[in-house]
ZADO-293712 format. One record per residue (C-alpha): residue in three letters; x, y, z. Coordinates in steps of 0.05 Angstrom, whole numbers, plus 5000, padded with zeros to 4 digits. Example, Ala and Ser with C-alpha at 12.3 -4.5 7.8 and 13.67 -1.06 7.14 Angstrom:
// ZADO-293712
ALA524649105156SER527349795143
END
This chain:
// ZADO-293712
UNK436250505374UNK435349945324UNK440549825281UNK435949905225UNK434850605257UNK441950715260UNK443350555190UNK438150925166UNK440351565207UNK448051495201UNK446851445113UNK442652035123UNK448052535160UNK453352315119UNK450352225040UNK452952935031UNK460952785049UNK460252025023UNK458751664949UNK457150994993UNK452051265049UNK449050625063UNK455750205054UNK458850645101UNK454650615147UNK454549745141UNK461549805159UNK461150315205UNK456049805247UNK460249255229UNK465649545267UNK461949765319UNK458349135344UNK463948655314UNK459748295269UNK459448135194UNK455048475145UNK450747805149UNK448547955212UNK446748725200UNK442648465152UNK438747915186UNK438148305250UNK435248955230UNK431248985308UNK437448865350UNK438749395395UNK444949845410UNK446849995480UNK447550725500UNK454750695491UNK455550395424UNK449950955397UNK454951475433UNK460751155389UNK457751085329UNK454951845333UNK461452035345UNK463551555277UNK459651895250UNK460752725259UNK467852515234UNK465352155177UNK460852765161UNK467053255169UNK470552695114UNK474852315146UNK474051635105UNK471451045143UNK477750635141UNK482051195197UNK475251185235UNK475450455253UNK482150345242UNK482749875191UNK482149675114UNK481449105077UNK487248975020UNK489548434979UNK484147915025UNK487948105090UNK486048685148UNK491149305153UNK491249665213UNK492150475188UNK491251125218UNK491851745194UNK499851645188UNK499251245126UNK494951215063UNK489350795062UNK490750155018UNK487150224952UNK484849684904UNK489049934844UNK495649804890UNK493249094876UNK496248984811UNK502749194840UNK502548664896UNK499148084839UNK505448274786UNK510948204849UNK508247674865UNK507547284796UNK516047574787UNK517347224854UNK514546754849UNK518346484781UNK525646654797UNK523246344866UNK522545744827UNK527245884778UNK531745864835UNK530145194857UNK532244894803UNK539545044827UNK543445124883UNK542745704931UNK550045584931UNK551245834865UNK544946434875UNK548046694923UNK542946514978UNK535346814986UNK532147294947UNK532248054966UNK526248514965UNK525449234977UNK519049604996UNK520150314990UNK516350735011UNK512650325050UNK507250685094UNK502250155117UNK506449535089UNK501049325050UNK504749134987UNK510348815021UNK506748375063UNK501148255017UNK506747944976UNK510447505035UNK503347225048UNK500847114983UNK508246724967UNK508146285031UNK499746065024UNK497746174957UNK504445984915UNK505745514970UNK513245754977UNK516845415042UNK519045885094UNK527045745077UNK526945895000UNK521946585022UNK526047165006UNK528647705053UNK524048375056UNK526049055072UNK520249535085UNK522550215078UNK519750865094UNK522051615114UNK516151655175UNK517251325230UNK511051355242UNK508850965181UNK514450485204UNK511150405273UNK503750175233UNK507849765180UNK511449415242UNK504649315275UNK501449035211UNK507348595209UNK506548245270UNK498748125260UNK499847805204UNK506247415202UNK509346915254UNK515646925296UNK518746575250UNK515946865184UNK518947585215UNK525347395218UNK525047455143UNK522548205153UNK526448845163UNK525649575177UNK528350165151UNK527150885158UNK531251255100UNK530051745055UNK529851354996UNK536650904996UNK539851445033UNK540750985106UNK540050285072UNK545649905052UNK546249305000UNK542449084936UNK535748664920UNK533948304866UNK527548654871UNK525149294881UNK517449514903UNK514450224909UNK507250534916UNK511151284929UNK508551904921UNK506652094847UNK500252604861UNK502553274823UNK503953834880UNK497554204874UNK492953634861UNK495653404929UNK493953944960UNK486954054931UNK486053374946UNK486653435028UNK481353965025UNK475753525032UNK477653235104UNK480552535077UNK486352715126UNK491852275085UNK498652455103UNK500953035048UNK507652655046UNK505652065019UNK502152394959UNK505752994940UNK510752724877UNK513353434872UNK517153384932UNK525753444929UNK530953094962UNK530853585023UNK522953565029UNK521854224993UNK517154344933UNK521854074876UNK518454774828UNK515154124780UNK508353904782UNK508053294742UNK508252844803UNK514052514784UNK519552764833UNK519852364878UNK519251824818UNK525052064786UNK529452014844UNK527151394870UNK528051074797UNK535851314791UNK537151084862UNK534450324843UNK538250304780UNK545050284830UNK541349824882UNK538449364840UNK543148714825UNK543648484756UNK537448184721UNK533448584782UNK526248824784UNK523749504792UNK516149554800UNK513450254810UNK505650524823UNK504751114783UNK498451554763UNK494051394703UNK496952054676UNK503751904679UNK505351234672UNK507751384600UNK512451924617UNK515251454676UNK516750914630UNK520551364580UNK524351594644UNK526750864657UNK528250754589UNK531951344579UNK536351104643UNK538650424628UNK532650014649UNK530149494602UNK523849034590UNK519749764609UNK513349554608UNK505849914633UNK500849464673UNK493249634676UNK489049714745UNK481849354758UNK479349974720UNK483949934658UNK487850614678UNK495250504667UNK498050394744UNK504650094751UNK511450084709UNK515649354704UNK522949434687UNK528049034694UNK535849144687UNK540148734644UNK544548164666UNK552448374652
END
């Protein structure tokens, strides 16, 4: 089988699960045969061995039963970088960008802010929280984008914390860690498994989150069309002791995670939050209703509102 063949068969079995039938199948080849969509393209004649069309038919039965492309070959593209995921974590999407572009741009100027006086009298290096971590994505889409793009040196980086309540989203944040930082860059990175701040000590002057903030039944109607995404790390309805919290605004788990910064944030801190399009308002009137300050709403690549910015006040 060609791989024009094969892209031609693989978009036909799968046009009724997927919107993208011929970009999924690109990738799907791409990931099969290791090459770039450059060369699917220019070598429409080249020929698959028996075992790679064995693979990619079995690529594709899962595909067809809707398992997304990203758990089939293991990885995802975010933020320029590769994320390994599986079906442990969510798959990294591009509205989570704006999160990691707005922590980074915050960082980055009390970074230099910083530098402009002693560590002495700062107290030493930044602190950062990820919670809720899952694949790490934000977290370390930040640390890179600080040390190459803003050009920060290693010894002015601040510390991370990636936190999670799955170990096993630990276990593929800890794995996209060490792909994509050095031995020494890792020494700035730690990992937590909490739920919430319950098992982690200490403050940060910053505070990340992409948590869970689908309302309870949209989660689950959402899982019925074989994406296989973990249910944890999309119902927002969930309660403290991992029960159905009885709302179903998707802001639960918001809620909770939102009063829990306020007391681990340090003063002047940073508390960025992904939320839904539909209830990014009511989550800023939540933070300003609790003390936090400088509430403000930032728009996704589609112009849906997608993350609250607060901030609490200096004493």
């Amino acid at each position: 089988m060609t791989i024009f063949d094969a892209k031609k068969n693989v978009a036909q079995k799968i046009k009724g699960r997927s919107q993208s039938p011929e970009l999924d199948a690109d990738v799907l080849l791409q990931a099969l045969l290791n090459k770039d969509k450059t060369f699917i393209l220019l070598n429409r004649d080249f020929e698959l061995t028996a075992e790679q069309e064995a693979r990619l038919l079995e690529w594709t039965d899962a595909r067809a039963q809707g398992l997304p492309v990203a758990y089939i070959i293991g990885q995802k593209e975010f933020y320029g970088l590769n994320f390994f995921v599986d079906q442990a974590v969510l798959i990294p999407k591009p509205d989570t960008e704006i999160l990691v572009a707005r922590a980074v741009e915050i960082l980055s100027e009390r970074i230099t802010a910083r530098g402009n006086r002693t560590q002495a009298q700062e107290g030493g290096a930044l602190a950062v929280c990820d919670m809720c971590t899952g694949s790490g994505c934000v977290a370390l889409s930040v640390f890179r984008t600080l040390i190459d793009d803003e050009r920060i040196p290693l010894e002015e980086m601040p510390f991370f914390v990636l936190v999670d309540i799955s170990a096993a989203a630990l276990s593929v944040a800890q794995k996209n860690a060490r792909a994509l930082l050095s031995a020494a860059e890792l020494e700035r990175v730690r990992f937590v498994q909490s739920n919430l701040f319950d098992a982690l000590p200490g403050k940060f002057d910053a505070i990340l989150s992409n948590p869970p903030y689908v309302p309870h039944k949209e989660a689950r109607a959402l899982l019925q069309d074989g994406r296989s995404e973990p249910l944890l790390a999309l119902d927002g309805d969930i309660g403290a002791q991992g029960d159905f919290s009885g709302t179903d605004d998707g802001l639960e788990v918001f809620r909770r995670l939102a009063l829990e910064a306020r007391g681990r944030l340090s003063p002047g801190g940073d508390f960025l939050c992904e939320t839904g399009e539909y209830n990014a308002d009511a989550a800023a009137a939540f933070l300003r209703a609790n003390g936090y300050k400088s509430v403000g709403i930032e728009l996704d690549l589609e112009g849906q509102k997608r993350v609250v910015c607060a901030r609490l006040e200096r004493r």
